[in-house]
N, C-alpha and C positions, 0 to 999 in steps of 0.2 A: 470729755467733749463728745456732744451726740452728734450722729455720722446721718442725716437726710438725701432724700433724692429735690431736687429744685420742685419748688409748688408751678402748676401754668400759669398761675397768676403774678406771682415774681417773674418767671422768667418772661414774662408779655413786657411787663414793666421794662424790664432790663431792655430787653430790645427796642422799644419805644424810643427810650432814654437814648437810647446808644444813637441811634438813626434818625432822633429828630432836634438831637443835640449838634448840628453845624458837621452834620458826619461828613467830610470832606476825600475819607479813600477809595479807594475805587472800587466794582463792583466783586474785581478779581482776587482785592486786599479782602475785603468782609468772607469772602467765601471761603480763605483759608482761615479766619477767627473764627466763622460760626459755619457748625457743623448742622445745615437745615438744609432740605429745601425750597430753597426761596428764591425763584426767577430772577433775571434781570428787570422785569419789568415791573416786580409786586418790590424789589431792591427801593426802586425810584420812588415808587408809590407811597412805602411806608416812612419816608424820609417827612414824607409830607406829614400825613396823621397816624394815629396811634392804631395799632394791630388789632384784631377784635377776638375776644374769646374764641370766637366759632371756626375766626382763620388763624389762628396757631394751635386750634385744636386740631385740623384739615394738617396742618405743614407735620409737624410730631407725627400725625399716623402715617405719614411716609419715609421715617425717620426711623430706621431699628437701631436699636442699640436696648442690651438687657442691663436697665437699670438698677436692677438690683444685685447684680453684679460688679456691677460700677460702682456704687455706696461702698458694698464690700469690700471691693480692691482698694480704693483710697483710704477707709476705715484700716485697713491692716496696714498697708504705707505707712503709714504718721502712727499708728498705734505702735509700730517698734521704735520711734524713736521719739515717741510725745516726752517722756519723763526725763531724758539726757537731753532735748530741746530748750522745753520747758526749763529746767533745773540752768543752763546757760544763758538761757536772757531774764532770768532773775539774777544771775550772779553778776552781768554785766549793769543790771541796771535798780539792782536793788526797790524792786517796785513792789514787789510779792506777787506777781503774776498767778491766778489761782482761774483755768479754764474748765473747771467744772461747769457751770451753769452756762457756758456757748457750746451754740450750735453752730453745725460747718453744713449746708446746704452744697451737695456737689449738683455741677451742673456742668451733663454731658457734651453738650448742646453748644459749648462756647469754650475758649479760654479766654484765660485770663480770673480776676476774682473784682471782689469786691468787700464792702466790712459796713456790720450798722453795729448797732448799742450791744447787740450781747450775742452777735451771728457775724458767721462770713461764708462767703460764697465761694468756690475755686470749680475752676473748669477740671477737666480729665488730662492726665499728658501718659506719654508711655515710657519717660525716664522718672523712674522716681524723685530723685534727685532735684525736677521741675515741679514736683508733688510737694514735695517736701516745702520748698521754696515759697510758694507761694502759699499755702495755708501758713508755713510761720510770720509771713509778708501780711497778711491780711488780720491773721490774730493782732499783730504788735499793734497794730493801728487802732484795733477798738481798745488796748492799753493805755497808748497814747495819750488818746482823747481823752481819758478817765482820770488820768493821771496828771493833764492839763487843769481841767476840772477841782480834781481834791487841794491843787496847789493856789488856783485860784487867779491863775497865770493868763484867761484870757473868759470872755462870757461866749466865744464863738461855739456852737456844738459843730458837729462833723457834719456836714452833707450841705453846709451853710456859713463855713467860714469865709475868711477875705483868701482872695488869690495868694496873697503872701504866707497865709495861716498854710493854705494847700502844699502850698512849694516848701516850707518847714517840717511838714509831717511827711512828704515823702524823701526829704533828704535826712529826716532820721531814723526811718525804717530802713534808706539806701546803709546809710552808716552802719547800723546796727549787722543787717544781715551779709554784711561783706567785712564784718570785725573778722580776724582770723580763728577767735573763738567759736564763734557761729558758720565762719564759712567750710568748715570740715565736714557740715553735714549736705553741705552740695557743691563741692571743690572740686567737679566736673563741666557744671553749669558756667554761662558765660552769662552777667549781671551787667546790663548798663541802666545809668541813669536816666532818668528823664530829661530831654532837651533843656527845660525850663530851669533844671536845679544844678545845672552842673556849674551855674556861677557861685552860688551861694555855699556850695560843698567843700570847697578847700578853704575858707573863710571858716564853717560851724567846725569843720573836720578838727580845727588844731583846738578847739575847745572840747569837743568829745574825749581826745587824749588826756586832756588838763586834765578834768572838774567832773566831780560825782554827776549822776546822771538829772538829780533836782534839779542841782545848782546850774548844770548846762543847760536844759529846758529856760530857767529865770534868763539865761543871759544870754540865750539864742532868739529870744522873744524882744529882747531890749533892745538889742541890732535890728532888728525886723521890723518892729511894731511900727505901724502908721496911724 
């Protein structure tokens, strides 16, 4: 996997997204997710319309942090444990997981991550272990969706499913990385759900025990499906 620093143009996006998508916390919540500066009053503002090249180029130059430092230390995190990671959520899920051709974009700037068709995003943290966590978090998911795909299991793509599709693929990447196989690699870390999936979780949870990992996608969709 290649190890990038976030483009401005991605990260203009993201924040757009983030804040003009019904952002509803407070000013005090954002500024402990993202690592800018960005007033209370340009907060408001950007809620409204989208950020312009020239002002998140202005916000970044008050912003130190040595990115190439950053890439490095996340790069070496995950590079000691890619290949016993890796080699665990194939064995759990027989899929052939093969992250040569993704790219991991870190991005200093924020936490938390994100996932497209052949990249994923992760914020910076200083427990590895929350390192760790959320690049395997964000990989499984562009697996996921590929592996929906090859089976044939739904025409939804990622960034554009049904609500139901969403709350499926995060209560199987919840499943997955709090399997006790996988949770060794961050069994310090404290993992909750998402609000929205916590009904549906002990429902899929007792078919993840059952049934090969195909066959539970086919019959986690057939419950679901609307």
């Amino acid at each position: 996997m290649q190890f990038k620093i976030i483009t401005n143009q991605v990260l203009r996006e993201c924040l757009s997204n983030l804040l003009m998508n019904n952002y509803s916390k407070s000013y005090e919540d954002f500024r402990k997710f993202v690592k800018l500066e960005i007033s209370e009053e340009r907060f408001e503002e950007f809620k409204k319309r989208e950020i312009t090249k020239e002002e998140l180029a202005e916000i970044i130059e008050k912003t130190s942090i040595d990115t190439e430092g950053v890439v490095e230390r996340v790069k070496n995190i995950w590079n000691g444990k890619e290949k016993e990671i890796v080699d665990t959520m194939n064995n759990i899920t027989c899929i052939g997981i093969d992250i040569n051709e993704i790219t991991c974009y870190v991005d200093p700037y924020q936490n938390g991550g994100y996932y497209g068709e052949d990249n994923i995003m992760v914020g910076v943290y200083e427990n590895p272990e929350d390192e760790l966590f959320v690049i395997a978090h964000e990989l499984f998911h562009v697996f996921y969706w590929r592996r929906l795909a090859e089976l044939s299991i739904t025409k939804s793509v990622m960034g554009k499913e049904e609500f139901y599709e969403w709350q499926l693929a995060e209560a199987v990447v919840h499943l997955l990385t709090t399997d006790e196989r996988m949770r060794k690699f961050w069994r310090n870390i404290k993992i909750d759900p998402y609000p929205e999936i916590k009904g549906i979780l002990t429902e899929i949870g007792k078919i993840w025990k059952e049934k090969p990992f195909d066959e539970f996608l086919k019959q986690i969709y057939k419950l679901y499906k609307r």
